[in-house]
C-alpha positions as CSV (number, residue, x, y, z in Angstrom):
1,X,-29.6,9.9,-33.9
2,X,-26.8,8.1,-33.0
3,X,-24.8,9.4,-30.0
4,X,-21.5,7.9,-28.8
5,X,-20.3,9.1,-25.6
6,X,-16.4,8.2,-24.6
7,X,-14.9,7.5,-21.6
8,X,-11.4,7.7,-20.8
9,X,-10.2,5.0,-18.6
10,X,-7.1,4.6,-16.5
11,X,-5.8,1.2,-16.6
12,X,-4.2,1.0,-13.6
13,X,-5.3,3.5,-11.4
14,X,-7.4,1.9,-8.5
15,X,-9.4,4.8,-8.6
16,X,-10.8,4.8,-12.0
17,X,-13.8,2.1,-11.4
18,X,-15.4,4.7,-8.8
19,X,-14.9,7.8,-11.5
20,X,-16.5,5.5,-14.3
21,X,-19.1,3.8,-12.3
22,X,-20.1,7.7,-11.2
23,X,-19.7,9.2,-15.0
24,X,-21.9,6.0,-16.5
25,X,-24.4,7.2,-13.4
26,X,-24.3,10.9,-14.8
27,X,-24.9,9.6,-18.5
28,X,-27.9,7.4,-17.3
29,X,-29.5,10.4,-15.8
30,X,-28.7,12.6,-18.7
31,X,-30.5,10.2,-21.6
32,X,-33.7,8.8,-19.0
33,X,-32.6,5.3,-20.8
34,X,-30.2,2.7,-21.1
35,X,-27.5,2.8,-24.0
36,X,-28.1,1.0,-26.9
37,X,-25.0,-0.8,-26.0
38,X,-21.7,-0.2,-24.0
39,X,-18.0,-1.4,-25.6
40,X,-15.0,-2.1,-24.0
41,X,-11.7,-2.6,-24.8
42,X,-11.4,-6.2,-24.7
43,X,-12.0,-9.6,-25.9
44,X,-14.7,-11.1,-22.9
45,X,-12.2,-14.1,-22.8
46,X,-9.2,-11.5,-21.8
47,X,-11.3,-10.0,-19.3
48,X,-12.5,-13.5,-17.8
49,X,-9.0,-14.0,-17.3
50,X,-7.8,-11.0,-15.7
51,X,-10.6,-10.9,-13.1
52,X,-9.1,-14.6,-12.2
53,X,-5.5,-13.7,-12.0
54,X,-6.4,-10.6,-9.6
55,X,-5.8,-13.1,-6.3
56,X,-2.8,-14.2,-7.4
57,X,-1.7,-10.8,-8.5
58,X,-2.4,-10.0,-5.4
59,X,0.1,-12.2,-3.3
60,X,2.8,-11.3,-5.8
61,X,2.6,-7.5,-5.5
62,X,2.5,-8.1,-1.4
63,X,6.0,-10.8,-2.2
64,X,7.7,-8.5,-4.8
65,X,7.2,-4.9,-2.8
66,X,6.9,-5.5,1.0
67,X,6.9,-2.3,1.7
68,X,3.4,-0.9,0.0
69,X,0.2,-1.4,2.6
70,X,-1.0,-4.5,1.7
71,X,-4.9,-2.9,0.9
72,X,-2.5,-0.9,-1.6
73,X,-1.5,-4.0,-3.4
74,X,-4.9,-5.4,-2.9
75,X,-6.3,-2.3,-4.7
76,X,-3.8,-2.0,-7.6
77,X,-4.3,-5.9,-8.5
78,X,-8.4,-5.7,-8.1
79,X,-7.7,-2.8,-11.1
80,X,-6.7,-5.6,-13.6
81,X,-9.4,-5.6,-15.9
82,X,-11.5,-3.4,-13.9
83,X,-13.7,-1.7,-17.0
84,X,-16.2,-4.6,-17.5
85,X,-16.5,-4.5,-13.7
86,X,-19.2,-1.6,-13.9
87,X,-21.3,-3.4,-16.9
88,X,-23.0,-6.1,-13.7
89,X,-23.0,-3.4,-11.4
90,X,-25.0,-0.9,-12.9
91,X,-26.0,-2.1,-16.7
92,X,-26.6,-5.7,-17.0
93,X,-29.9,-5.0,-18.9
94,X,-27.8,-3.7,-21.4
95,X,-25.8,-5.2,-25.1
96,X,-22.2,-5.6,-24.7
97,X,-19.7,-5.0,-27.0
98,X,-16.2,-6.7,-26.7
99,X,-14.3,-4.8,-29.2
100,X,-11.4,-7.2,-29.4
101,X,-13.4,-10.1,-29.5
102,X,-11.5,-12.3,-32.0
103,X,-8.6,-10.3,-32.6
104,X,-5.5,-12.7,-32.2
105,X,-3.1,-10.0,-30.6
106,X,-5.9,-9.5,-27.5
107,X,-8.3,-12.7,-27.4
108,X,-7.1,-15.2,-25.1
109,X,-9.4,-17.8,-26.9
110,X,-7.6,-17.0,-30.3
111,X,-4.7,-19.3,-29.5
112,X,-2.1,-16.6,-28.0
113,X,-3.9,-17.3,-24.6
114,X,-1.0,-17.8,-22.5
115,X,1.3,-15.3,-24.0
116,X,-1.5,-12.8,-23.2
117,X,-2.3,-13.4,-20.2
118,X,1.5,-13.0,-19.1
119,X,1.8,-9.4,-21.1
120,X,-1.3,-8.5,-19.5
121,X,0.2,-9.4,-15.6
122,X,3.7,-8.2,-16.7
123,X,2.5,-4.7,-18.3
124,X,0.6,-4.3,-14.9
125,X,3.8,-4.9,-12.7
126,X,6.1,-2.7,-14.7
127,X,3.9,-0.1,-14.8
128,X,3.6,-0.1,-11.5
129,X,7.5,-0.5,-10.8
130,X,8.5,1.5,-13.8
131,X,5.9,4.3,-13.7
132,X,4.0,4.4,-10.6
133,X,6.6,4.5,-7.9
134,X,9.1,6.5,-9.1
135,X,6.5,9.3,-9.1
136,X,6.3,8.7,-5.6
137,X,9.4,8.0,-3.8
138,X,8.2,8.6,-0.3
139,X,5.6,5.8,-1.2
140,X,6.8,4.1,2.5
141,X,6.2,6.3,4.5
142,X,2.4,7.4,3.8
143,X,-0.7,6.0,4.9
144,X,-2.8,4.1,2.4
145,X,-5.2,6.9,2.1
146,X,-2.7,9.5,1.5
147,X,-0.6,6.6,-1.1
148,X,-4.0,6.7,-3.3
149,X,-4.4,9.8,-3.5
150,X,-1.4,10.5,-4.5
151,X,-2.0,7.5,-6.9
152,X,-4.7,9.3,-8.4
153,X,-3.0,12.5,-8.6
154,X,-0.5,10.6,-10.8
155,X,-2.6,9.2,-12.7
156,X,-5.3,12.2,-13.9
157,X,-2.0,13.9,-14.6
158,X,-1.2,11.6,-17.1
159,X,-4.7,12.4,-18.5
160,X,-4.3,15.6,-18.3
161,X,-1.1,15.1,-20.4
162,X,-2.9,12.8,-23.1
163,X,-5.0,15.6,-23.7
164,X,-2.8,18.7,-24.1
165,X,-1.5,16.7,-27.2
166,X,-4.5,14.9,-27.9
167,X,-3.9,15.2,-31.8
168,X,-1.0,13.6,-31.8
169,X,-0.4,11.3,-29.1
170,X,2.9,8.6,-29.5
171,X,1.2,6.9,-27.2
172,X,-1.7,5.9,-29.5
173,X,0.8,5.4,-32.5
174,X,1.1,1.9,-32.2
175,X,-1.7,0.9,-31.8
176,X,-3.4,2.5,-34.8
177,X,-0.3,0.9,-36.8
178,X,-1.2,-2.5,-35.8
179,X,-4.8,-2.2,-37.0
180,X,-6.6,-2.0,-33.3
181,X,-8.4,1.2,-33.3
182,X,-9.6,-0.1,-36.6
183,X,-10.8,-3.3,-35.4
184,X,-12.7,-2.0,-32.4
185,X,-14.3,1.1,-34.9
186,X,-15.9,-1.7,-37.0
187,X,-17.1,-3.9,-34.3
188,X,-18.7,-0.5,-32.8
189,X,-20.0,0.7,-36.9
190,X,-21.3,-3.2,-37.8
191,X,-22.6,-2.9,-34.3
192,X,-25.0,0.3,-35.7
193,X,-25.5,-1.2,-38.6
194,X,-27.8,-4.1,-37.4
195,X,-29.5,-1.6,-35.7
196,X,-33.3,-0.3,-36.5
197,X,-32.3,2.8,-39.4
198,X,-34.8,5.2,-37.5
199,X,-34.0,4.4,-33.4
200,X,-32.9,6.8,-31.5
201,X,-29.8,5.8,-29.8
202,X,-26.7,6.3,-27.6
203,X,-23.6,4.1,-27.0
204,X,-21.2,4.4,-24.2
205,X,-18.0,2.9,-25.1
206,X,-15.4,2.7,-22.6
207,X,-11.3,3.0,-23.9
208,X,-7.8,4.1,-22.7
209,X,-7.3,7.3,-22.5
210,X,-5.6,7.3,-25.3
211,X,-7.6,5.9,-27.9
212,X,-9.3,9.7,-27.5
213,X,-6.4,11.3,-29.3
214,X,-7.9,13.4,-32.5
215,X,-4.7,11.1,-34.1
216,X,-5.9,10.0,-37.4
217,X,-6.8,6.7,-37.2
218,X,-7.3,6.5,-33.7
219,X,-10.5,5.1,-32.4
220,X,-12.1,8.5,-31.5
221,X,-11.3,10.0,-34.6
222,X,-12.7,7.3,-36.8
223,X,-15.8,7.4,-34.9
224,X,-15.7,11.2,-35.0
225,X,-15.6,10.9,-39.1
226,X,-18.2,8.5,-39.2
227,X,-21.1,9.1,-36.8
228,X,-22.8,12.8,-36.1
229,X,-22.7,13.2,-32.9
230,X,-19.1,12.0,-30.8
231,X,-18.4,13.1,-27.2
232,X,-15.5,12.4,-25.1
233,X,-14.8,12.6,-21.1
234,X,-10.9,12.2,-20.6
235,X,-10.2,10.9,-17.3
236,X,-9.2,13.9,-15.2
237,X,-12.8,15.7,-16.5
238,X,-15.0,12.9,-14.5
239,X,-15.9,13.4,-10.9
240,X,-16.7,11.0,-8.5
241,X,-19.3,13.2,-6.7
242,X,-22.7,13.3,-8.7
C-alpha cells in the first residue's frame, strides 16, 4: 500500500506552521510510524535561502509599514519558507523530498539564484501589501493578537475558497502550464519507485493549497491517477488543537 496524505499550506499566513506541525502530529498518531518520506514544495537550496533572508525581511517590513506591531512583522517574515520548518522539529528521522530540486525556475543553485531569491522576497511583500491588508483596513488599530487572528481568518477563507472550485482553480493554471506540478509528481512517483515493491507505506507531502485542485494536471490529481490511495487536508480543515 502506498498512501499519500496532502497538506494544504498557506504561504504566508503566520499561522500555518502551528496548523501543520499539529496535523503532521495527528497523521503520526494515525499510522504508529514515520512516513516513508515527507515532500515539500521546494528546492532545499531555495529554502536555505529564505530561512536567511527572514532577519532582513524582518527590518524591511518594520521600515516599509510602521504602523503593523513589530511582533506582526516579525511573524509574517519568520513565515518565509516556513514548510521545511516542521521536518527538524518533529521528523528528522525521516527521507526528504525537495520536489523542486533542480528545476531552473525554483532552484537557487540552478543559476537563477538571485533572480529567485528577489521573486521569492517581492511575492512575500506584495502579498502582504496587495492582499493582506486591504482585507483589513482597521489593521492599526488592533492589538497583535486580534491582527492574527484576523490574519488567519483571511487566510483559511482563501482556503476555503480554493476548495469550493477545487476542479478548476486559475490559480493552479499556471503552474501546471509551466510543467511544475509535473516535475514535483515524478520526483514523488521515481521517489516510490526505488522503493521495496511489497512495503507498506505512507508519504506526507506538504504543497500550496492549490496544488490540491482536482485540475487536470495539477499535482493532486496526477497523484490521484497514479497511486490507490490519495488524501488531502485543505488548510481551513486542520486544527491546531489535537
Amino acid at each position: 500500500m502506498k498512501d499519500i496524505l496532502f497538506l494544504g499550506s498557506l504561504h504566508d499566513d503566520p499561522g500555518d506552521k502551528e496548523r501543520l506541525t499539529a496535523s503532521i502530529k495527528r497523521a503520526l498518531q494515525r499510522y504508529d510510524c514515520l512516513p516513508h518520506f515527507i515532500a515539500f514544495e521546494w528546492a532545499k537550496s531555495t529554502y536555505e535561502a529564505g530561512v536567511k533572508k527572514r532577519r532582513a525581511l524582518f527590518f524591511e517590513l518594520k521600515e516599509t509599514h510602521p504602523n503593523l506591531p513589530e511582533d506582526f512583522c516579525r511573524l509574517y517574515a519568520e513565515a518565509l519558507a516556513h514548510e521545511p520548518d516542521v521536518y527538524g522539529e518533529l521528523l528528522h528521522e525521516t527521507n526528504v523530498i525537495w520536489m523542486l530540486e533542480g528545476r531552473s525556475r525554483d532552484d537557487v543553485f540552478t543559476g537563477n539564484g538571485p533572480l529567485i531569491e528577489e521573486a521569492m522576497i517581492s511575492a512575500k511583500k506584495n502579498n502582504l501589501a496587495s492582499w493582506l491588508l486591504p482585507k483589513i483596513p482597521e489593521c492599526r488599530n488592533l492589538t497583535i493578537d486580534e491582527l492574527l487572528r484576523r490574519t488567519t481568518v483571511a487566510y483559511l477563507s482563501e482556503s476555503e475558497r480554493l476548495e469550493s472550485q477545487r476542479e478548476g482553480a486559475l490559480e493552479i493554471s499556471r503552474s501546471i502550464e509551466t510543467g511544475r506540478d509535473l516535475y514535483m509528481f515524478n520526483r514523488i512517483q521515481n521517489t516510490f519507485a526505488e522503493s521495496p515493491k511489497q512495503e507498506e507505506m505512507w508519504a506526507a507531502v506538504i504543497v500550496g493549497t492549490a496544488h490540491l485542485a482536482g485540475a487536470p494536471g495539477s499535482l493532486f490529481s496526477l497523484c490521484e491517477e497514479n497511486f490507490q490511495t490519495v488524501s488531502r487536508i485543505w488548510s481551513h480543515e486542520q486544527e491546531i488543537t489535537s
